[in-house]
C-alpha positions in Angstrom: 93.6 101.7 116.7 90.8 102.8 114.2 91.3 103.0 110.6 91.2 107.1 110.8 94.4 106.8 113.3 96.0 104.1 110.8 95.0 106.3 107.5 97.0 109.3 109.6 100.0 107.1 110.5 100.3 106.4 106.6 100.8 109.8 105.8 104.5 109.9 106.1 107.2 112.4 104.9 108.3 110.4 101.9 105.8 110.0 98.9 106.8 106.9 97.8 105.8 105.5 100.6 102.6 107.2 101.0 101.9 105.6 97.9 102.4 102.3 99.4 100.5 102.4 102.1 97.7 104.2 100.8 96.1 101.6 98.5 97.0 99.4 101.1 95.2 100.6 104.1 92.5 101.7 101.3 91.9 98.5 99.9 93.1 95.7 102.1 93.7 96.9 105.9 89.9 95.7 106.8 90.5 92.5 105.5 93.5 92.0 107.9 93.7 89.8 111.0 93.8 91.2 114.0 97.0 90.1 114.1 98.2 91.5 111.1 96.5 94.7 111.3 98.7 95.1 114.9 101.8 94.2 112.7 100.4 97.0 110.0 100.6 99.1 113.2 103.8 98.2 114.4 105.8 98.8 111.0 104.2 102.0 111.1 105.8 102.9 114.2 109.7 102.6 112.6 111.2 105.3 110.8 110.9 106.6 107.1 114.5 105.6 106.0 114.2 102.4 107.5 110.9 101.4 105.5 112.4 103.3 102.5 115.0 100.7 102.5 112.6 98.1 103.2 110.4 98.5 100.7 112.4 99.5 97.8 114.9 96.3 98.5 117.8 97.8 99.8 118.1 96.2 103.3 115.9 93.3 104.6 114.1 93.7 107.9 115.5 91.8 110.6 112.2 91.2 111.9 110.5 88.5 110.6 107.0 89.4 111.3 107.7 93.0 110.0 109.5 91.6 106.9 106.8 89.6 106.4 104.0 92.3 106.5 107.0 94.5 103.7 106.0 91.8 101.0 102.4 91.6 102.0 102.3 95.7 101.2 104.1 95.3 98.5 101.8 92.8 97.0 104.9 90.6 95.9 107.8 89.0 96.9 111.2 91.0 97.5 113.7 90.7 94.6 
C-alpha cells in the first residue's frame, strides 16, 4: 500500500484517533519495516471502537503483533 492509501486509512471517524495516527504515519511510518508497516496496515483494518479502547487502555488487544504495534503508536508503554 502506498503512504497516500495509508494517510487515507488514518483518517478515521473519531478525532482522537486521527490524532494518533497522524504524527505517526507523518513522522515514523517510512522508517517502519516491511513488516511493521503491514502490521500498521492490518490494525488499520479493525474498527474505531475497538482501537478506541486500545489505545486509550481500556481493553488490551488479543493480538500480540497488533498490541504490539498499539504501544509502538502510542510512543509508550500501556498503563
Amino acid at each position: 500500500m502506498n503512504i497516500s492509501r495509508v494517510k487515507w486509512a488514518c483518517r478515521r471517524g473519531m478525532l482522537e484517533l486521527d490524532v494518533l495516527f497522524q504524527p505517526f504515519v507523518n513522522e515514523q511510518y517510512e522508517c517502519l519495516t516491511v513488516e511493521d508497516k503491514l502490521c500498521f496496515i492490518r490494525l488499520l483494518t479493525n474498527e474505531d471502537p475497538d482501537l478506541f479502547a486500545w489505545f486509550m487502555g481500556h481493553e488490551l488487544c488479543s493480538d500480540p503483533e497488533l498490541a504490539a504495534m498499539v504501544v509502538k503508536v502510542r510512543g509508550r508503554p500501556a498503563a
